[in-house]
PDB file of the backbone (N, CA, C, O) and the ligand in Angstrom, with CONECT records:
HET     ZN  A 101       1
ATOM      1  N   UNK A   1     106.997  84.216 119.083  1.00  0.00           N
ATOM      2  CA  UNK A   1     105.907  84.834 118.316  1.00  0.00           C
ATOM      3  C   UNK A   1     106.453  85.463 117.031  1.00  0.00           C
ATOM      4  O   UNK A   1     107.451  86.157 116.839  1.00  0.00           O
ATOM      5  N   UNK A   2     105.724  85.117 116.405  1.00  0.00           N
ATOM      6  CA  UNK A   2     106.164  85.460 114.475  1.00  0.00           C
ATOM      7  C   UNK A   2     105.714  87.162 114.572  1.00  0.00           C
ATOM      8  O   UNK A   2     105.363  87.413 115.725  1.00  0.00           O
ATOM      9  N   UNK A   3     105.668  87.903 114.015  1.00  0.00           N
ATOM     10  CA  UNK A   3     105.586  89.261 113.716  1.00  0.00           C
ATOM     11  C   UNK A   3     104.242  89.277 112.670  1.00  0.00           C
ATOM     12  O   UNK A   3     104.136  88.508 111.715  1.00  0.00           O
ATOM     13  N   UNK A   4     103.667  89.866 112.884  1.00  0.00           N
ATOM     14  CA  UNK A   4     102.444  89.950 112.251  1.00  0.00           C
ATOM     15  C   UNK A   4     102.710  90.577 110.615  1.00  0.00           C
ATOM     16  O   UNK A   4     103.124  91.689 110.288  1.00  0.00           O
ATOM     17  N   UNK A   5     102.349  89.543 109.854  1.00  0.00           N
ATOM     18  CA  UNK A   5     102.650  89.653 108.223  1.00  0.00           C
ATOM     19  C   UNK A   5     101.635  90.520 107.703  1.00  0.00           C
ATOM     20  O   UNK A   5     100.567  90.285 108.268  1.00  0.00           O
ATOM     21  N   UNK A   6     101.551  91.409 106.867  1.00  0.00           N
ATOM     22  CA  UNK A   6     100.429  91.537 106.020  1.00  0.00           C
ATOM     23  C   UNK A   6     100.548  91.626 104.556  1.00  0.00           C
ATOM     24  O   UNK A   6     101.636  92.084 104.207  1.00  0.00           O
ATOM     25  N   UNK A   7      99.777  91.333 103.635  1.00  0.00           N
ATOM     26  CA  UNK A   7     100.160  91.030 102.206  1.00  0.00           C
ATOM     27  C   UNK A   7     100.622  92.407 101.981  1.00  0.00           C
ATOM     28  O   UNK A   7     100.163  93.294 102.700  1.00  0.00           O
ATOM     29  N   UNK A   8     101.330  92.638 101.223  1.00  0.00           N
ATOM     30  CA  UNK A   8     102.258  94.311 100.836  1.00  0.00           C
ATOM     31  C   UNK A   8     101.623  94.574  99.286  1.00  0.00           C
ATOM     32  O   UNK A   8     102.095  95.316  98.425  1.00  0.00           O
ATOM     33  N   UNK A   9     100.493  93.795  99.205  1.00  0.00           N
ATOM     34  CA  UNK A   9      99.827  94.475  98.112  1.00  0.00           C
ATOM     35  C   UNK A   9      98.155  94.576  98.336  1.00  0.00           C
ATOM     36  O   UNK A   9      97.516  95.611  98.147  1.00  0.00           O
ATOM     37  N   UNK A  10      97.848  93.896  98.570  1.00  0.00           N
ATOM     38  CA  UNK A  10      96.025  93.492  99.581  1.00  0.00           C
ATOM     39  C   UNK A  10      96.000  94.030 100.742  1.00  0.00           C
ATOM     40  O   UNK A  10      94.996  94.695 100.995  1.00  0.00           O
ATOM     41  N   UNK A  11      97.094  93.919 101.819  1.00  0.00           N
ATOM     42  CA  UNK A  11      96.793  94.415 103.080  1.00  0.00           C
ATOM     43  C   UNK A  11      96.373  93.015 103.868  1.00  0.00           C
ATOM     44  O   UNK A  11      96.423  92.946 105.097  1.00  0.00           O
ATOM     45  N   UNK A  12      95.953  91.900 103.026  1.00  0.00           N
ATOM     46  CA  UNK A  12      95.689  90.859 103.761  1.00  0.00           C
ATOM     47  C   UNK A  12      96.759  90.321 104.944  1.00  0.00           C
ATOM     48  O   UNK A  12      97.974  90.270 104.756  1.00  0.00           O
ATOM     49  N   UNK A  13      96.031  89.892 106.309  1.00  0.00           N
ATOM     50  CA  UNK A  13      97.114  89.473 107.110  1.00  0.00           C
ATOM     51  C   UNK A  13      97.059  87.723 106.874  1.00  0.00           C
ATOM     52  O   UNK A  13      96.247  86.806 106.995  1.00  0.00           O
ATOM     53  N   UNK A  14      98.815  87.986 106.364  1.00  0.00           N
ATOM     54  CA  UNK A  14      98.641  86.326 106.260  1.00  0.00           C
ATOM     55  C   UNK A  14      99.514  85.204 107.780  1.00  0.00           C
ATOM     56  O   UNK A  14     100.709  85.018 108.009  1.00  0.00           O
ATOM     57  N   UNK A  15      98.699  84.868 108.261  1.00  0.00           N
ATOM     58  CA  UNK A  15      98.929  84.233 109.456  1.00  0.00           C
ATOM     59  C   UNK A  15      99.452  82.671 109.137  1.00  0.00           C
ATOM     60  O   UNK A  15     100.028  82.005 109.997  1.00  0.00           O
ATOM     61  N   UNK A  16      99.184  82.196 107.833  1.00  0.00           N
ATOM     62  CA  UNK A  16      99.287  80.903 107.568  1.00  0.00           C
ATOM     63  C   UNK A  16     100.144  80.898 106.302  1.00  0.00           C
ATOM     64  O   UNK A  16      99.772  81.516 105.305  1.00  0.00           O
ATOM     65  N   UNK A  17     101.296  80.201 106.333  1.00  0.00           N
ATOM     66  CA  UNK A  17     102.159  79.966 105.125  1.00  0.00           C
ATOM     67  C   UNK A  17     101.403  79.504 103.873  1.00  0.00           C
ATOM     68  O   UNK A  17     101.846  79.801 102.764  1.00  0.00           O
ATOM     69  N   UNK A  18     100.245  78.766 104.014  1.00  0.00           N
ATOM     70  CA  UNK A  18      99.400  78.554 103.057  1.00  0.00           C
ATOM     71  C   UNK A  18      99.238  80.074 102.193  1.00  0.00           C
ATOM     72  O   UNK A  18      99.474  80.325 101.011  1.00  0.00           O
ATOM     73  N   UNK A  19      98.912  80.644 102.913  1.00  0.00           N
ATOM     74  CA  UNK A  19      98.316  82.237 102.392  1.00  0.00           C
ATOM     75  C   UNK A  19      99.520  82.710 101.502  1.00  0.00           C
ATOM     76  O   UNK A  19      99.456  83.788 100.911  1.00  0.00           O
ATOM     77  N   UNK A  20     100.356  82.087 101.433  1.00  0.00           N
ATOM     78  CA  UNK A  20     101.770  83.387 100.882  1.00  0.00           C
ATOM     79  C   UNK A  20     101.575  82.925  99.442  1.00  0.00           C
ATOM     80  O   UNK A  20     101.011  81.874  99.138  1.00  0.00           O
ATOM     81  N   UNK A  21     102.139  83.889  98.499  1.00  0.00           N
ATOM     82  CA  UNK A  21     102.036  83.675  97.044  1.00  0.00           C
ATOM     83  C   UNK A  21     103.452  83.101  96.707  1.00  0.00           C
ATOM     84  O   UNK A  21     104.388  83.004  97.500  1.00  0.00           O
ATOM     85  N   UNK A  22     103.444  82.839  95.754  1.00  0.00           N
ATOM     86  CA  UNK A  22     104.970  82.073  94.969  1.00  0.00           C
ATOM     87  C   UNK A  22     105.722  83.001  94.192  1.00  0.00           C
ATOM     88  O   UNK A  22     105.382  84.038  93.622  1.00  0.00           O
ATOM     89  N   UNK A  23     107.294  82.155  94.330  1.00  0.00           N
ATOM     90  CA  UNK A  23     107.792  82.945  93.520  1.00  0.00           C
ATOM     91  C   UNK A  23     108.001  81.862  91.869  1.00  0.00           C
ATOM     92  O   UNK A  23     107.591  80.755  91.520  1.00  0.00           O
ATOM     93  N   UNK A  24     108.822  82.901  91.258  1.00  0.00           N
ATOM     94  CA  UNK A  24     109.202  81.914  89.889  1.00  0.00           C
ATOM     95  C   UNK A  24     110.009  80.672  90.253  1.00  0.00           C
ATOM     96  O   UNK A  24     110.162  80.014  89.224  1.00  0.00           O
ATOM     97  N   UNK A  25     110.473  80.199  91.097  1.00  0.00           N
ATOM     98  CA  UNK A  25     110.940  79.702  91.471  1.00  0.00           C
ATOM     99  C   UNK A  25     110.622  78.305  92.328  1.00  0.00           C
ATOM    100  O   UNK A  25     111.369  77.330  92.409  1.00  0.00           O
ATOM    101  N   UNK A  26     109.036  78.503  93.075  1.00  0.00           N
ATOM    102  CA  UNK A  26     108.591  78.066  93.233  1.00  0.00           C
ATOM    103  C   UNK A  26     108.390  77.971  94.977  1.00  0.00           C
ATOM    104  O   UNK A  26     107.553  77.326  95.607  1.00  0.00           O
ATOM    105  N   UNK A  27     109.642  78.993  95.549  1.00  0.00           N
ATOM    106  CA  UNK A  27     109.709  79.863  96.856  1.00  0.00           C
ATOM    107  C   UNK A  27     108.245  79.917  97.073  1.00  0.00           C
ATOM    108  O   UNK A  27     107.523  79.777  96.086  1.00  0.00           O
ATOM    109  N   UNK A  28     107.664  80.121  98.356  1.00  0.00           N
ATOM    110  CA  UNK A  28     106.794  81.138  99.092  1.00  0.00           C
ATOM    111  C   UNK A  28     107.608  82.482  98.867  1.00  0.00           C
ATOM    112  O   UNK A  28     108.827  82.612  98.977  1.00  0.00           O
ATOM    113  N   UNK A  29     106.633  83.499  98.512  1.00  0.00           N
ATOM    114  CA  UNK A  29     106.656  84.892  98.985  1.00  0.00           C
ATOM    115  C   UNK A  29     106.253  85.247 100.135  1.00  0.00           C
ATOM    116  O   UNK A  29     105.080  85.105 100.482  1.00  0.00           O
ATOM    117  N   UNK A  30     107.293  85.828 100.986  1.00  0.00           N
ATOM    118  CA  UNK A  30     107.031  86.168 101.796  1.00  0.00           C
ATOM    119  C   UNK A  30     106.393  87.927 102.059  1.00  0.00           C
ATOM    120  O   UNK A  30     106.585  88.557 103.099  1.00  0.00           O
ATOM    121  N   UNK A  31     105.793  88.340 101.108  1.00  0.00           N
ATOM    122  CA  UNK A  31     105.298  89.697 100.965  1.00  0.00           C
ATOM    123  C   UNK A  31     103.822  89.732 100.012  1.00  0.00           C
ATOM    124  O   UNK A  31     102.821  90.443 100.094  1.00  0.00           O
ATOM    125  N   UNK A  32     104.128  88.844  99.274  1.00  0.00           N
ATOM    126  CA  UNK A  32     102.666  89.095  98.933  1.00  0.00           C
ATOM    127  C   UNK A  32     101.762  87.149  98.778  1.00  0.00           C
ATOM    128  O   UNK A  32     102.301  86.050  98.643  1.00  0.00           O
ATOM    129  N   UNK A  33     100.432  87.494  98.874  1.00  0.00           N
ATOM    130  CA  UNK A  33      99.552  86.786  99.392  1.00  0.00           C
ATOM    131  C   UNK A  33      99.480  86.054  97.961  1.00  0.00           C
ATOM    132  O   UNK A  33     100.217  86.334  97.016  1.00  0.00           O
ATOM    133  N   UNK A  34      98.423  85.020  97.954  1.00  0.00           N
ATOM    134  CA  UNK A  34      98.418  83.906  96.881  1.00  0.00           C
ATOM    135  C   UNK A  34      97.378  84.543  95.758  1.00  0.00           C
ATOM    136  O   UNK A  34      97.318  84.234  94.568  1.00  0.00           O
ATOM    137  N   UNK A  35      96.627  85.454  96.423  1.00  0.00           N
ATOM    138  CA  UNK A  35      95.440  86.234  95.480  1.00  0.00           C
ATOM    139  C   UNK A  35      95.978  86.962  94.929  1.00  0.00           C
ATOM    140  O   UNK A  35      95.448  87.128  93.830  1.00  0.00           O
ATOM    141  N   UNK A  36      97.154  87.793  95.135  1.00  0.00           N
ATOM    142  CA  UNK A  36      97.687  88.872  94.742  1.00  0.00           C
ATOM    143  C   UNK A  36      98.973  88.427  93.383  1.00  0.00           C
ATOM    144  O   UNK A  36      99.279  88.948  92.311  1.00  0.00           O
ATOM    145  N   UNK A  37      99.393  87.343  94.060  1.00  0.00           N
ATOM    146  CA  UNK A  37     101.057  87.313  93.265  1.00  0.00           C
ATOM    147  C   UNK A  37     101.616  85.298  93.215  1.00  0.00           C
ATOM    148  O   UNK A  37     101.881  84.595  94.190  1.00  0.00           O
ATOM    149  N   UNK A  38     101.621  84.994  92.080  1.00  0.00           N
ATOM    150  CA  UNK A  38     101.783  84.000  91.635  1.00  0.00           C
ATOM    151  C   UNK A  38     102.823  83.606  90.524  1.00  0.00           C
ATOM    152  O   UNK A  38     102.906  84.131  89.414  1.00  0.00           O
ATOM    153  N   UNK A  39     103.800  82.328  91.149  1.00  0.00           N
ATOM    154  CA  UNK A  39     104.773  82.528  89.854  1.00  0.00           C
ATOM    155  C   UNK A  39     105.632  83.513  89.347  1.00  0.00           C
ATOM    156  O   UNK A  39     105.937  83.689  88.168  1.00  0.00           O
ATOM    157  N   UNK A  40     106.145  84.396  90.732  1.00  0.00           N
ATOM    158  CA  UNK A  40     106.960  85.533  90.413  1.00  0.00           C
ATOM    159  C   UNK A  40     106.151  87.052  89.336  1.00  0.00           C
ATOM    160  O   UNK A  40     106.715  87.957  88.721  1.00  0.00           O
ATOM    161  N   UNK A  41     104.932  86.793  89.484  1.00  0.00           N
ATOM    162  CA  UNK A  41     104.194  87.717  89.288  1.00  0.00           C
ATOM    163  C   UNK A  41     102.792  88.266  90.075  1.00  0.00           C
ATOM    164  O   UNK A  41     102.075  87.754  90.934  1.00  0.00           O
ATOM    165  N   UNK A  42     102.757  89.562  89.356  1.00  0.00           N
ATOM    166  CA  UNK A  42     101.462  89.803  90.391  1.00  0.00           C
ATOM    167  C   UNK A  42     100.096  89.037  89.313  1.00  0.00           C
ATOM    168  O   UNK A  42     100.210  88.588  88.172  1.00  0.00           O
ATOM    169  N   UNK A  43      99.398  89.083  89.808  1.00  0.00           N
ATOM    170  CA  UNK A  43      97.879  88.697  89.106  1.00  0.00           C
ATOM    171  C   UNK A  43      97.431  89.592  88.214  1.00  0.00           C
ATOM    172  O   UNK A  43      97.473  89.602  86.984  1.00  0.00           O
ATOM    173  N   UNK A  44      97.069  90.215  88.870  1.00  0.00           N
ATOM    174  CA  UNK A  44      96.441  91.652  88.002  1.00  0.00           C
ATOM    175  C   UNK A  44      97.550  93.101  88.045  1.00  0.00           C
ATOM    176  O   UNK A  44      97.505  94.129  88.721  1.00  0.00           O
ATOM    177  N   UNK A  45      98.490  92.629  87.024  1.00  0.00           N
ATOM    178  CA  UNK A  45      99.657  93.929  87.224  1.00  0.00           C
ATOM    179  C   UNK A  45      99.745  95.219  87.065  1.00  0.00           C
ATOM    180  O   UNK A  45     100.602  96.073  87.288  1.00  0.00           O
ATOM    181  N   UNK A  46      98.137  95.179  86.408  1.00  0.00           N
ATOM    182  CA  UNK A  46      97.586  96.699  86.345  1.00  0.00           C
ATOM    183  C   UNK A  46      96.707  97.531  86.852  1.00  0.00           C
ATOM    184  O   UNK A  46      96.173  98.546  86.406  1.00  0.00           O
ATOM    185  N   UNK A  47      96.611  96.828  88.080  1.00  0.00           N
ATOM    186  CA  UNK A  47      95.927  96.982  89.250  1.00  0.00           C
ATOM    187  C   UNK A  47      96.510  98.098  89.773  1.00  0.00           C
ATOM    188  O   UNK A  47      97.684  98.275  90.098  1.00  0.00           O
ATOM    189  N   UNK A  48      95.125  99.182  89.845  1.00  0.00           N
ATOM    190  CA  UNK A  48      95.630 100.740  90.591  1.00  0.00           C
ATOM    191  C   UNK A  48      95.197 100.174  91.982  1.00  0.00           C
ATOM    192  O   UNK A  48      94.425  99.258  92.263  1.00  0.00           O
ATOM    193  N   UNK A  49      96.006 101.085  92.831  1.00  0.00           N
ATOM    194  CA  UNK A  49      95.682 100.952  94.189  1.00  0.00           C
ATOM    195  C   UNK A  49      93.933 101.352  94.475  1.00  0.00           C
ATOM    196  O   UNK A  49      93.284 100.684  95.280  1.00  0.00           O
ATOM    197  N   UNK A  50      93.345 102.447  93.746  1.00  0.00           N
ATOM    198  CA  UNK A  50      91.820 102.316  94.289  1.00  0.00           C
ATOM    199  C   UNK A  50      91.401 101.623  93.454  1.00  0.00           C
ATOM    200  O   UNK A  50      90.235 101.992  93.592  1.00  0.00           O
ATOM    201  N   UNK A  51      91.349 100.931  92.701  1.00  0.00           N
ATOM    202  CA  UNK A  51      90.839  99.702  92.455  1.00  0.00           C
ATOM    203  C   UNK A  51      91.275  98.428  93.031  1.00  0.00           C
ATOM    204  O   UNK A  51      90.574  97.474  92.693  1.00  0.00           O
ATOM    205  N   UNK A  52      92.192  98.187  93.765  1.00  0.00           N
ATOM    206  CA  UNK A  52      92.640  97.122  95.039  1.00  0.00           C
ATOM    207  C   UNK A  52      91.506  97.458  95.965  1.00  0.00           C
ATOM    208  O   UNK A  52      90.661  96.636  96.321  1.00  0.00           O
ATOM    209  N   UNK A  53      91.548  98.957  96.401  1.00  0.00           N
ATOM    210  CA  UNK A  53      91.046  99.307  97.407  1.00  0.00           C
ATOM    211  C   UNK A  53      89.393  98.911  97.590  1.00  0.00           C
ATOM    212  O   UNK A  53      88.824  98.723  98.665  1.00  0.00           O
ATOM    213  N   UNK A  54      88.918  98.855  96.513  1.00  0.00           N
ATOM    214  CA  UNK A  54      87.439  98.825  95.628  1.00  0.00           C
ATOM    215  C   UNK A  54      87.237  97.167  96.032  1.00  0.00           C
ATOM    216  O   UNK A  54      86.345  96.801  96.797  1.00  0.00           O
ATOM    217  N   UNK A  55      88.268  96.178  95.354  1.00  0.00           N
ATOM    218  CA  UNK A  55      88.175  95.093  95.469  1.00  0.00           C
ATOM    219  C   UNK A  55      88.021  94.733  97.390  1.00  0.00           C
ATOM    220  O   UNK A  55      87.171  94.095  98.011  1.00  0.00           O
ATOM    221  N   UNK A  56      88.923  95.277  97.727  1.00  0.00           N
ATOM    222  CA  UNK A  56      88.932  94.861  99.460  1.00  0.00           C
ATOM    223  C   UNK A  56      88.059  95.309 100.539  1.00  0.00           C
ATOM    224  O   UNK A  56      87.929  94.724 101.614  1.00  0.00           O
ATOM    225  N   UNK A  57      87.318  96.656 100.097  1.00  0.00           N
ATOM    226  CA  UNK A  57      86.188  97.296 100.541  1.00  0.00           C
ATOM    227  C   UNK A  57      84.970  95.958 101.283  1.00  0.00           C
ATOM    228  O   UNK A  57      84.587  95.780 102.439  1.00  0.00           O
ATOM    229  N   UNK A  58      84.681  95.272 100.061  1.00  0.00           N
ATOM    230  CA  UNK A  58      83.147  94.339 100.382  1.00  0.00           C
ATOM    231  C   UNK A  58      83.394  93.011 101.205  1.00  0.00           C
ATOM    232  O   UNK A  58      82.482  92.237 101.495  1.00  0.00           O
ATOM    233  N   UNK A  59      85.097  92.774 101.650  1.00  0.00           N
ATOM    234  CA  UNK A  59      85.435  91.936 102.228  1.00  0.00           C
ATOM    235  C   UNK A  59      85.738  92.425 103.797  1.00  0.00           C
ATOM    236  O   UNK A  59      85.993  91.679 104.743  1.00  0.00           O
ATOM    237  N   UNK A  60      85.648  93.752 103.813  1.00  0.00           N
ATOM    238  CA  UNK A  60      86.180  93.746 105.164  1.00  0.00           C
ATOM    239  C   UNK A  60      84.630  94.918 105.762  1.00  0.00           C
ATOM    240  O   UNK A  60      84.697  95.498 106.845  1.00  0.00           O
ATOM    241  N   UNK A  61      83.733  95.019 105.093  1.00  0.00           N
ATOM    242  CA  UNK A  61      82.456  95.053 105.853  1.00  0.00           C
ATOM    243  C   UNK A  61      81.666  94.330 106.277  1.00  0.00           C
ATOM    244  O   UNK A  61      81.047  93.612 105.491  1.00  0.00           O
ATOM    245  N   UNK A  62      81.434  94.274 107.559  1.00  0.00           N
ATOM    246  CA  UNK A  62      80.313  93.608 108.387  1.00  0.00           C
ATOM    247  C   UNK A  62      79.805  94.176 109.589  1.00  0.00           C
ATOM    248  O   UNK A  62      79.710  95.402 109.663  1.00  0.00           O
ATOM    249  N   UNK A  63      79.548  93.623 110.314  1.00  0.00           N
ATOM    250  CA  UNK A  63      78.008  93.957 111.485  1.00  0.00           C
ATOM    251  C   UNK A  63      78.995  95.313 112.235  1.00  0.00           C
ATOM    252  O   UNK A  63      78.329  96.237 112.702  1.00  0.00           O
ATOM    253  N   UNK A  64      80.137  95.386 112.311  1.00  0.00           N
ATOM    254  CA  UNK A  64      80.479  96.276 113.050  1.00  0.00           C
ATOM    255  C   UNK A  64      81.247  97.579 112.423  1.00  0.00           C
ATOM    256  O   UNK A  64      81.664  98.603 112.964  1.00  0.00           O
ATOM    257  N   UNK A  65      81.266  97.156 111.148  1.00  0.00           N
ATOM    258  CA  UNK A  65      82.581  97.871 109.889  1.00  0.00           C
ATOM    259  C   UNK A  65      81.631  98.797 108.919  1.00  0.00           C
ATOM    260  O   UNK A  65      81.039  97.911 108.302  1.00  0.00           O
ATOM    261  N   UNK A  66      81.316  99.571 108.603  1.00  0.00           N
ATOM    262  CA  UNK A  66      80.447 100.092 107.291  1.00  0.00           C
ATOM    263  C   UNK A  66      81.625 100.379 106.157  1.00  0.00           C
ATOM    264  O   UNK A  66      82.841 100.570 106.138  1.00  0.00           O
ATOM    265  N   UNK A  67      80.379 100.282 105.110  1.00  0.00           N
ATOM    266  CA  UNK A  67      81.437 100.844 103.742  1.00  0.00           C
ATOM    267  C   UNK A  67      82.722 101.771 103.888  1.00  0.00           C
ATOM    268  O   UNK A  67      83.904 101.579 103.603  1.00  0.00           O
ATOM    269  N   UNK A  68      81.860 103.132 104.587  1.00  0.00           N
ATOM    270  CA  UNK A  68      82.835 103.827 104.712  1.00  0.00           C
ATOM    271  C   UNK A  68      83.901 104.218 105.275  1.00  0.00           C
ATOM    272  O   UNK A  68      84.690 105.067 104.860  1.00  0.00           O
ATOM    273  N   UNK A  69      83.965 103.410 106.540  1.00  0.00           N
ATOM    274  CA  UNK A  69      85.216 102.901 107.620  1.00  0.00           C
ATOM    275  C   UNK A  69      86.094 102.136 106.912  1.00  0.00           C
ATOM    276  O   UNK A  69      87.301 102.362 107.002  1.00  0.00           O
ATOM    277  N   UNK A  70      85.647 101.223 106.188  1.00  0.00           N
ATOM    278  CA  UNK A  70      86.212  99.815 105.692  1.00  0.00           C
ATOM    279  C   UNK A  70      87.546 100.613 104.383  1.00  0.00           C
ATOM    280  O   UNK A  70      88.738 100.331 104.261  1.00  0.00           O
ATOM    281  N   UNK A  71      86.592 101.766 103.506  1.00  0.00           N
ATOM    282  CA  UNK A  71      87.874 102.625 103.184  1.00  0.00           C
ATOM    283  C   UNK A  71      88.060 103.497 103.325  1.00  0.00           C
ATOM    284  O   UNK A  71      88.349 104.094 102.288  1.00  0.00           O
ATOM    285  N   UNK A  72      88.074 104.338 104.611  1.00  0.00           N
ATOM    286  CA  UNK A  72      88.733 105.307 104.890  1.00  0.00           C
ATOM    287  C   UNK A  72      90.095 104.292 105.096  1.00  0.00           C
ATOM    288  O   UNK A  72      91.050 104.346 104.321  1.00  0.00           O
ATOM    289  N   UNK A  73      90.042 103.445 106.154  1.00  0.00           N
ATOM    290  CA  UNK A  73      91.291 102.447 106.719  1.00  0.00           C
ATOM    291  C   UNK A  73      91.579 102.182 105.421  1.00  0.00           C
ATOM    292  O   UNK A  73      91.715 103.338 105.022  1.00  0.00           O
ATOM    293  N   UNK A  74      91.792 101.420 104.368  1.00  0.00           N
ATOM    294  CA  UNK A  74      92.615 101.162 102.929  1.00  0.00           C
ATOM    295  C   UNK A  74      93.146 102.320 102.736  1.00  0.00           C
ATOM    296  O   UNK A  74      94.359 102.518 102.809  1.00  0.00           O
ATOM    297  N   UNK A  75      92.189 103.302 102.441  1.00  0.00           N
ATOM    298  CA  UNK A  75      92.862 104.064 101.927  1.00  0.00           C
ATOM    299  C   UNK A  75      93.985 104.908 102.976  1.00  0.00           C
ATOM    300  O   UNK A  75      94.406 105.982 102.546  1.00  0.00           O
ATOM    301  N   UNK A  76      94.467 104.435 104.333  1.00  0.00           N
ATOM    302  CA  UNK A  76      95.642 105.161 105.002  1.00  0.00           C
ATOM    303  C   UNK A  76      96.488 103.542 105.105  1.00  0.00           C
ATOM    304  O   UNK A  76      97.655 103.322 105.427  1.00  0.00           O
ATOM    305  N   UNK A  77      95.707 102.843 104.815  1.00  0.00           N
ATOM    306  CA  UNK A  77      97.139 101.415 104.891  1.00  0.00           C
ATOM    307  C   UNK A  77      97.689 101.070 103.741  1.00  0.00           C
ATOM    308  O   UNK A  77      98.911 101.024 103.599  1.00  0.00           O
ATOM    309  N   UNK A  78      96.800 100.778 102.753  1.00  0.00           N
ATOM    310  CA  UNK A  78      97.621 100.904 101.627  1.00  0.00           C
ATOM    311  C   UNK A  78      98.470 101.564 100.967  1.00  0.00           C
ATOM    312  O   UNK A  78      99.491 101.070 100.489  1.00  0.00           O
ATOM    313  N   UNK A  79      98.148 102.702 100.877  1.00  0.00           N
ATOM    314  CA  UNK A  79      99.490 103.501 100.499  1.00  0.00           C
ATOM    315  C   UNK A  79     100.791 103.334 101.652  1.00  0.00           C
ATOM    316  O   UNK A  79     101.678 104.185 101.585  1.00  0.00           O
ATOM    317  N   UNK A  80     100.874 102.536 102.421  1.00  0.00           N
ATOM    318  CA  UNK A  80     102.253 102.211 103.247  1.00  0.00           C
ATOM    319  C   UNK A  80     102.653 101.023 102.964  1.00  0.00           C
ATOM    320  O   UNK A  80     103.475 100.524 103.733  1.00  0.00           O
ATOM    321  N   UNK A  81     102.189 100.235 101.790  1.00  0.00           N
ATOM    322  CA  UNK A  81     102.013  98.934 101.456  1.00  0.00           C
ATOM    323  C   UNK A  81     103.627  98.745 100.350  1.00  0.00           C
ATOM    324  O   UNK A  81     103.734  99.731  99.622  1.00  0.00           O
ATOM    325  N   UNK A  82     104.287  98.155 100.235  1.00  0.00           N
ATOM    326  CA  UNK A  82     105.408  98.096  99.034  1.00  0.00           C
ATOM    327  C   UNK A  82     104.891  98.363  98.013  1.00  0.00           C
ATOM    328  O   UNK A  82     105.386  99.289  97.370  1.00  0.00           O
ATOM    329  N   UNK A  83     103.898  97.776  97.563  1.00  0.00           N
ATOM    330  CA  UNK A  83     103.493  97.866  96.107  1.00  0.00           C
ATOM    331  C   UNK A  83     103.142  99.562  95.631  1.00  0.00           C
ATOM    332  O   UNK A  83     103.504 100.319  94.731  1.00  0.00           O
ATOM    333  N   UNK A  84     102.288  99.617  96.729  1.00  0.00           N
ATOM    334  CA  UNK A  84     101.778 100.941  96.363  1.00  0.00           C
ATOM    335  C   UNK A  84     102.730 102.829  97.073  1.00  0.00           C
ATOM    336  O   UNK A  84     102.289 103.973  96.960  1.00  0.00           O
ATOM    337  N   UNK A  85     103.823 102.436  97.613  1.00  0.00           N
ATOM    338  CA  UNK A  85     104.904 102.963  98.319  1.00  0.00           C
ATOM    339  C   UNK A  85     105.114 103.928  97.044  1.00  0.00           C
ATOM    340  O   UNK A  85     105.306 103.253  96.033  1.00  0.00           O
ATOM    341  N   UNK A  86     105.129 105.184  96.830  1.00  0.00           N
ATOM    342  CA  UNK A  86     105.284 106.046  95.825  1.00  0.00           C
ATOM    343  C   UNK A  86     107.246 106.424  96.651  1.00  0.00           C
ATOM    344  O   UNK A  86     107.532 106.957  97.723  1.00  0.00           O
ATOM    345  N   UNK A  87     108.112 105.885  95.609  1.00  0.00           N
ATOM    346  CA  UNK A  87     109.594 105.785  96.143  1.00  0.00           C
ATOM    347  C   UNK A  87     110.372 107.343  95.783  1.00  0.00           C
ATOM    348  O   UNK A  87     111.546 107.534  96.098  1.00  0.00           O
TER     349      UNK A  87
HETATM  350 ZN    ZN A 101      97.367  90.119  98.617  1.00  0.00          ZN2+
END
């Protein structure tokens, strides 16, 4: 059993090598997801964490999740995330 991945900038869990982003190189990243980081860069590099958080909010509500569950949880996972890791 593989260890459960999650993107270190989205929080997305990527279960499928498809999901991983690239490097410059042309590597899979193994840390961040294909939405997030492409070509040895991120996508949007000026992306604040509550505005990640904003973006990931409307994807992870449904029949059992409300708005405000959906970020209270971002907002205690993400900040444990690499990207957003204040060093
Ligand atoms: Zn991501």
């Amino acid at each position: 059993m593989m260890e459960q991945k999650y993107c270190q900038s989205c929080g997305m869990p990527m279960q499928d090598e498809n999901l991983y982003g690239s490097e410059k190189n042309g590597d899979k990243s193994t840390e961040y997801c294909l939405y997030c980081y492409e070509n040895g860069s991120f996508k949007q590099p000026d992306l604040s964490m509550e505005q990640m958080i904003e973006i990931c909010v409307p994807h992870m509500v449904n029949s059992s999740m409300t708005d405000e569950e959906a970020r209270k949880i971002l907002n205690q996972f993400l900040p444990e995330l690499t990207r957003w890791k204040k060093s």
